[in-house]
C-alpha positions, 0 to 999 in steps of 0.5 A: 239675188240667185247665187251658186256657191260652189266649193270644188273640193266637197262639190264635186269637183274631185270625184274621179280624186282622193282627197285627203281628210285634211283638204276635205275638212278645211274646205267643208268648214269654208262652205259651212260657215259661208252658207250659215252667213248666207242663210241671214241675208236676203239671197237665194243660194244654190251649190253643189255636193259631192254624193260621197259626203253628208249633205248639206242641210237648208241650201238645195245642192246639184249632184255630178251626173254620171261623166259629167265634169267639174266645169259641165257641173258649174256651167250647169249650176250658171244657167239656173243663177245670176251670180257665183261664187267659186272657190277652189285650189289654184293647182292646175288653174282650176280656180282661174277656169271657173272665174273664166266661166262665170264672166263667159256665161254672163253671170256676175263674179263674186271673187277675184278676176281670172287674170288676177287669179292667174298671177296669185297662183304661181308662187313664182309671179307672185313674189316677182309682182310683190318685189316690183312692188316694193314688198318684201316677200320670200326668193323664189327660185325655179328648176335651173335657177342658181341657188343662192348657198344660204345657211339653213334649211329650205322650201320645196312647193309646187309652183301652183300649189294651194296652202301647205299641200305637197310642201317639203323642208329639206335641210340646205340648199345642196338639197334643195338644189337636187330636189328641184332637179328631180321633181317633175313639174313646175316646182320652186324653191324658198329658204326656210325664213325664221319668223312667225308664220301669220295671215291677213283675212281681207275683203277686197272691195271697189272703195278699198281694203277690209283686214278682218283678222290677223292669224296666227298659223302653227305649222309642224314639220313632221318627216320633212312635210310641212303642214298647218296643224292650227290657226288661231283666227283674230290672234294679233290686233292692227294696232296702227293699221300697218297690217291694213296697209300691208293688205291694201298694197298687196291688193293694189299690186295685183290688179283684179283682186276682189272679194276674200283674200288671204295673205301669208306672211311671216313676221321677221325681226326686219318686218313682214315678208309676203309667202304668197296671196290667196284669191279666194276663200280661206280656212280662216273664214270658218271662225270670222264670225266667232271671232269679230262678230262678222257676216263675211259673206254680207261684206263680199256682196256689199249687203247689210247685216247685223254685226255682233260686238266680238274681238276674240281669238278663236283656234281652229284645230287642223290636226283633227282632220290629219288623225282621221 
């Protein structure tokens, strides 16, 4: 098999951009720790690079040409290919166009389809799709909605948004309420929901639902941003699968769910609460291996690999990429 794994983030896909060291760390670390399982499996790999970062060693990479576009570049890597792999922020249905792309130019898709990919996007139809569902998940109220006079602080985050980027805690829901007002955009709004912030690392395949690992996230809110300062891979075990199930019926409510997905939830005193769904890599990914002994990328593509005996929690410091 020829795969093209493409990373948007550190392959070029943001060259005309700044992102933040942040973005650019987590989003290496994801590449990173893909190819090293790739390296163990029987596929050859092709992926892209963005020349303003250290090249990857191994693995041969296309660079932008000069005014080429981050699709032009992934259509380019698809002709020399039989599948791909895309990761990418959801924002701006980025990660929704390369899936399109994929199955247009007749190549196999290694992830979630457009469609699905479409609704976990948008905070909004996700957490309607959920409810409908039966999943406790978090209100989501948009520009113009009522807000409900809830005690306690609240939530404002893009619509599309990927992770904790761009998310803002106000102090009520006066605030809240005044923010959605002003800022441009498809922007929601959440009340701030006591609990302990976790994520489910999934592997969404024909015959059912792998839970590789429970996570726990730090998150700090530091001059009313949010962000995730730390994630400690495999934290909690699925004792009595009820993490499992919880995973498998997120999937099934999301027709078109496929590969890796992650799923953040908080742990309330009344259950678990989905925040959103992840059609795609996560920063999780970069400690799998770590921390249950997993080749993540021999279990996406259904091929054999050797599994070690490992069931540790492995921390991923996030901070050091906030300080650079």
């Amino acid at each position: 098999m020829r795969l093209f794994l493409y990373e948007h983030v550190t392959g070029g896909g943001m060259l005309d951009e700044s992102p933040s060291p942040a973005l650019v760390h987590e989003a290496d670390l994801m590449v990173r720790s893909v190819l090293r399982d790739l390296a163990d499996l029987p596929v050859e790999v092709l992926t892209s690079r963005d020349p303003r970062l250290p090249p990857l060693d191994g693995v041969h990479a296309l660079e932008p040409r000069p005014g080429e576009s981050p699709l032009a570049l992934y259509r380019r890597g698809l002709t020399a290919v039989d599948a791909a792999w895309p990761t990418a922020p959801e924002t701006g249905g980025v990660l929704a166009a390369l899936a399109a792309a994929t199955r247009g130019a007749g190549r196999t898709l290694v992830g979630s389809s457009p469609e699905a990919i479409g609704i976990a996007a948008s905070k909004s139809a996700t957490a309607a799709r959920l409810a409908a569902a039966g999943l406790a998940t978090i209100a989501t109220f948009g520009a113009g909605s009522a807000l409900p006079e809830l005690p306690g602080p609240w939530v404002l985050k893009p619509d599309d948004g990927a992770g904790a980027t761009d998310t803002l805690q106000v102090p009520d829901w006066r605030a809240a309420r005044e923010c959605l007002a002003h800022h441009p955009g498809r922007w929601v709004a959440q009340p701030w929901l006591a609990g302990e912030p976790l994520s489910l690392s999934l592997v969404a395949l024909p015959d059912g639902v792998d839970l590789l690992a429970v996570n726990r996230q730090r998150v700090a809110v530091h001059q009313g941003a949010v962000r995730l300062q730390a994630l400690v891979v495999n934290a909690l075990p699925d004792r009595d699968g009820a993490f499992r199930r919880l995973g498998a019926r997120v999937v099934a409510a999301i027709p078109g769910l496929a590969g890796p997905v992650g799923v953040d939830l908080i742990a309330t005193p009344d259950g678990p609460a989905v925040v959103e769904v992840n059609p795609r890599l996560t920063t999780s990914c970069g400690a799998l291996r770590e921390a249950v002994g997993v080749n993540l990328a021999a279990r996406v593509l259904g091929l054999h690999a050797s599994r070690a005996v490992v069931d540790r929690a492995v921390t991923l410091d996030l901070e050091v990429a906030h300080a650079r």
